[in-house]
N, C-alpha and C positions, 0 to 999 in steps of 0.2 A: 553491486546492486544499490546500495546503501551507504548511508553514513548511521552507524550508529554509537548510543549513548551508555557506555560501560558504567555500570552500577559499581562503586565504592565502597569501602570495606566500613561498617558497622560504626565502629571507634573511627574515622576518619571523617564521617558523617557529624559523629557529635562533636567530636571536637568545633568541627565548621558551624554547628548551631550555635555552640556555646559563644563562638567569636562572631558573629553575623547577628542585627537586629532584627534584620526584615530580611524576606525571602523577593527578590525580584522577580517579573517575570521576563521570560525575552519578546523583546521588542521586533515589530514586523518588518521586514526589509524594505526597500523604495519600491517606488511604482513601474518600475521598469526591471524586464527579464536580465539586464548583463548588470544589475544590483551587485553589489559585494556582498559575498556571504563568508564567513568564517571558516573553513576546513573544517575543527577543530569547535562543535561544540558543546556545552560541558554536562553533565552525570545529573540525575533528575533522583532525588529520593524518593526511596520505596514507598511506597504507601498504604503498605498494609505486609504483614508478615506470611508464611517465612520469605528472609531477607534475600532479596534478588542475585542470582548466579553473579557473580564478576564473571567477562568474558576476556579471554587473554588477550592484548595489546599488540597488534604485529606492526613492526615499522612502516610496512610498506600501507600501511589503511590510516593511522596516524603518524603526526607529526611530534617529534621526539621530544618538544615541550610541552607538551601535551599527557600525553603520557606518563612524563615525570614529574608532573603537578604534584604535588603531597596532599594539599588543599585546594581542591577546585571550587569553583562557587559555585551554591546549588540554583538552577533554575526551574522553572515550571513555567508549562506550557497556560494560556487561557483556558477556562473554562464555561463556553459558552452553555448558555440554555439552551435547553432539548424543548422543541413544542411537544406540548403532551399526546398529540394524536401521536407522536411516534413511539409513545410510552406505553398506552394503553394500547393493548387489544382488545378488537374486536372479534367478532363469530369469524372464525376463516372457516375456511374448502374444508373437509377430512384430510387426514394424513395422507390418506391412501393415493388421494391428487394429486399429490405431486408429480411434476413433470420433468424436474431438470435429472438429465442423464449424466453420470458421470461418466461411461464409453465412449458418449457423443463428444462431450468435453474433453477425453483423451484423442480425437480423433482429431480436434482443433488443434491439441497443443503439438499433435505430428504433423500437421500440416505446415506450422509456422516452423519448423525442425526444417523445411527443407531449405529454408533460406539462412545462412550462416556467413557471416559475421552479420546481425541486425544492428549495429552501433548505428545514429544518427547520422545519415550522410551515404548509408552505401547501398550498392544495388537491391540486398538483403532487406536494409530498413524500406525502404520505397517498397518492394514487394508486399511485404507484411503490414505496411498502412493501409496500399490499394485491397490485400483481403480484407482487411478488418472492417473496409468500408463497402466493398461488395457485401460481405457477409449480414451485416447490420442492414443494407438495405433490404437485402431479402430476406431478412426478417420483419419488414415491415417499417422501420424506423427514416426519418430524418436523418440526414448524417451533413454534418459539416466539415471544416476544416481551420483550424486557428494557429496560423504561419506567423513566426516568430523569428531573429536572426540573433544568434549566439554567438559570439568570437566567431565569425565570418563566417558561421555555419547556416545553413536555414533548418529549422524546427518543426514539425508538425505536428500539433494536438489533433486528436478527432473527436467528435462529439458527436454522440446518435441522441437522438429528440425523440419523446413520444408523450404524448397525456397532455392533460391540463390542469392547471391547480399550482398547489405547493410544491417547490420545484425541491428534488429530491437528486443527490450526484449517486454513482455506483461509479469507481473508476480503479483503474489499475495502469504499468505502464508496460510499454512494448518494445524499448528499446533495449539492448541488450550491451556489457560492457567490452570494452573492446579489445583488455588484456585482461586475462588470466592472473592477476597478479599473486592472488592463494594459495597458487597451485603448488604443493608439496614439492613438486619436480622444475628446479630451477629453469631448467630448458624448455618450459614449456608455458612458461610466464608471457611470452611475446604474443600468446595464441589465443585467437577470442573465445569467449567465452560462448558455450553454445546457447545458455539461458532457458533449459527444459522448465525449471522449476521457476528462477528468478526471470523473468517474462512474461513467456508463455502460459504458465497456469493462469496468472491473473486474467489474461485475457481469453481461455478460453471457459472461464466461468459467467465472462462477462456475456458475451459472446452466445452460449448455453443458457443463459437465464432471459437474453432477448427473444429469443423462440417461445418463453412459457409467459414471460411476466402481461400483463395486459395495463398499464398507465392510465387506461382508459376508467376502466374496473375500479383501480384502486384510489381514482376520483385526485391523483397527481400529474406533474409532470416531472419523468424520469428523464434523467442524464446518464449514458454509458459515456465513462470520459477516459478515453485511452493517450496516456501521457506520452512525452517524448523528453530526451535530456534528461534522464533520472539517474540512470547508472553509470555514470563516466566520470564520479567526481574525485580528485585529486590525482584525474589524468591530464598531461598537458596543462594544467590549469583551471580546469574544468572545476563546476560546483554540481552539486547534488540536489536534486529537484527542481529544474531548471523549469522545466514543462509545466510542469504543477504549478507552481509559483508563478507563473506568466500567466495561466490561467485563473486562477486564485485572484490577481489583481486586475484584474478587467472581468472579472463578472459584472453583465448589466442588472442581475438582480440578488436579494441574500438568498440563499436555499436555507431550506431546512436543515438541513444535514448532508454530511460526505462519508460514503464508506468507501475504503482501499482494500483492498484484495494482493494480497503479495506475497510470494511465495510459499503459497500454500497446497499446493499438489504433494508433498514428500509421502511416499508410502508411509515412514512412520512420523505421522502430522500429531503435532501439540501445539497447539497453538493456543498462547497463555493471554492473561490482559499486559496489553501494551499501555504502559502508564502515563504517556503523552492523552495518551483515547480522554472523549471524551467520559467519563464513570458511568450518567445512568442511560446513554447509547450504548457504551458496551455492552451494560449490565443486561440490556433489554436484547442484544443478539447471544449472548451465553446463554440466558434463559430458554430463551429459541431452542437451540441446539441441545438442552436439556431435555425439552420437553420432546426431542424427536430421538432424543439416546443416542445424542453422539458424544461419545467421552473426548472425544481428539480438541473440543474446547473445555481448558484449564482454568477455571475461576479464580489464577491466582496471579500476582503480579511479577515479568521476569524480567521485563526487558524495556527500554525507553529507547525510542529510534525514532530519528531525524528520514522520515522518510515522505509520502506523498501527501499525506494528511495535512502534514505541518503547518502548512502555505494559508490553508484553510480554516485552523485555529488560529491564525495568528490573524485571520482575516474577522475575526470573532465569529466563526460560523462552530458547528460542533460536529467531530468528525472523529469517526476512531478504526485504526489499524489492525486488518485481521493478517497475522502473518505467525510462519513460524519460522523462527529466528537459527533453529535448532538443526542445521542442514550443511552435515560437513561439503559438503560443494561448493558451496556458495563463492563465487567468483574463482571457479577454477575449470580447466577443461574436462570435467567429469558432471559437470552439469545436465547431466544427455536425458534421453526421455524415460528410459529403463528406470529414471528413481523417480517419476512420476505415477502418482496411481489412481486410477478411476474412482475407489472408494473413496479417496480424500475430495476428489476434485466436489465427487456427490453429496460428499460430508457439508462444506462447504457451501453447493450450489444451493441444495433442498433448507439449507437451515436459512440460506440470503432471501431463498424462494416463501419458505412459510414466514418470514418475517415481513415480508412486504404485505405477505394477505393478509395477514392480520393488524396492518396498520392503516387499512384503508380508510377512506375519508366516510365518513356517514352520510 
């Protein structure tokens, strides 16, 4: 799905403070999608206690210098400004309005199940762009297309348009990886990955919130931005957030903010603060979700990942990752829909849902 940033152990941290004067931050890649990006990039400290899970190190997801670092250098991500109308609420709807269906939303995420291997490139991926863009029209949206060419592959971003105003991203991606390479079962490494959870959820929240949200209403203009080239990195060559990053640098204008959606369907969903996010974007969708009693958002910090967002802070925009990291599946052939669950999808939809009402324009 991902590349992501394994949190370091406590005393290996300070050590690294004690010898480091300044904290750098990482610098934004070139203006072009076939950019060089690093495989292999490094550990973000915690930023508030208790101290972040270490996640166990498999060769086959890093590179074995990497890995045996002792001392990494600590980075951090930008921290751009949040405008405040995204801070403050306003008067929203009753609770009782909301509309996004987490059944509807499982009904999307079976839908893109029938098309298997979705890797960039194959009949599957073509399939599931041509839905994603039927789907979005019939729900009323604009929808474009942003064709890109990677290591001799062609690319497709889709973008559904609607409102006017502050331009506001909702995005996730839809491509899926193409090996299994997690998979506990050596012999089954070669075999794509189905992407029930890593995919598919993202987009069928997306997808589910274009039926209820109104752009018009909330005095913006929304972006549903369904990425491509996300999950194939250090196959073949390949880099990680390929899609996102091409988009990210050819925006013709700044948005307010980017939120990603990723892998967030698990029946049992925790989805903690990702410590890349921007803090008080986060802090203003955890709140959300408090105030609608969903516990499956963890107000605590667990995990730093190189994921869709990235592209976008680094573009100085503010942007933060709702994901849960915590899914033994993840890149292996047991990805399937059976670990997808409605409640989550709704968990999810209605807190993305009451967060936009209440951040409408006056």
């Amino acid at each position: 799905m991902l590349h992501i940033r394994p949190q370091r152990w406590l005393c290996l941290l300070c050590l690294l403070l004690v010898a480091c004067s300044s904290v750098q931050p990482l610098q934004p890649d070139s203006a072009t999608a076939t950019a060089t990006q690093s495989a292999a990039e490094t550990p973000v400290a915690p930023s508030a206690t208790p101290e972040p899970t270490e996640i166990p190190v498999s060769p086959s997801v890093f590179p074995s210098d990497v890995a045996s670092d002792p001392l990494p250098t600590i980075s951090r991500m930008p921290t751009p400004a949040v405008p405040e109308s995204l801070l403050t609420p306003v008067a929203p709807l009753p609770i009782a309005d909301l509309q996004f269906s987490g059944e509807r939303a499982l009904t999307i995420v079976a839908d893109q199940m029938q098309w298997v291997p979705r890797h960039t490139g194959t009949p599957g991926w073509q399939q599931t762009g041509d839905y994603i863009i039927e789907q979005a029209r019939a729900a009323g949206w604009q929808v474009e297309e942003q064709r890109f060419e990677y290591r001799g592959v062609e690319g497709r971003n889709i973008i559904a348009r609607r409102g006017a105003g502050p331009v506001l991203i909702l995005g996730a991606h839809y491509d899926t990886r193409k090996y299994a390479d997690r998979d506990p079962d050596e012999a089954r490494r070669q075999e794509p990955v189905p992407g029930a959870n890593d995919g598919a959820s993202g987009v069928a929240v997306l997808l589910e919130l274009a039926r209820h949200i109104d752009p018009d209403r909330l005095g913006r203009e929304v972006w549903l931005a369904f990425f491509d080239v996300e999950d194939n990195g250090e196959i073949d060559g390949w880099e990680w957030t390929v899609g996102s990053r091409y988009m990210a640098e050819h925006l013709p204008i700044k948005p307010d903010a980017m939120i990603l959606v990723d892998m967030i369907g698990d029946a049992d969903l925790q989805i903690y603060h990702e410590t890349n996010s921007t803090p008080a974007l986060r802090d203003s969708i955890w709140s959300t979700a408090a105030e609608l009693g969903y516990t499956q958002f963890i107000p605590e910090p667990k995990y730093a990942m190189i994921d869709d967002h990235v592209p976008f802070l680094q573009q100085g925009i503010a942007a933060v990752d709702l994901i849960d990291f915590d899914y033994p599946p993840w890149h292996t052939v047991g990805d399937t829909a059976d670990k997808v669950s409605a409640a989550s999808l709704e968990a999810v939809g209605r807190t993305l849902e009451r967060w936009l009402e209440t951040r409408a324009q006056p």
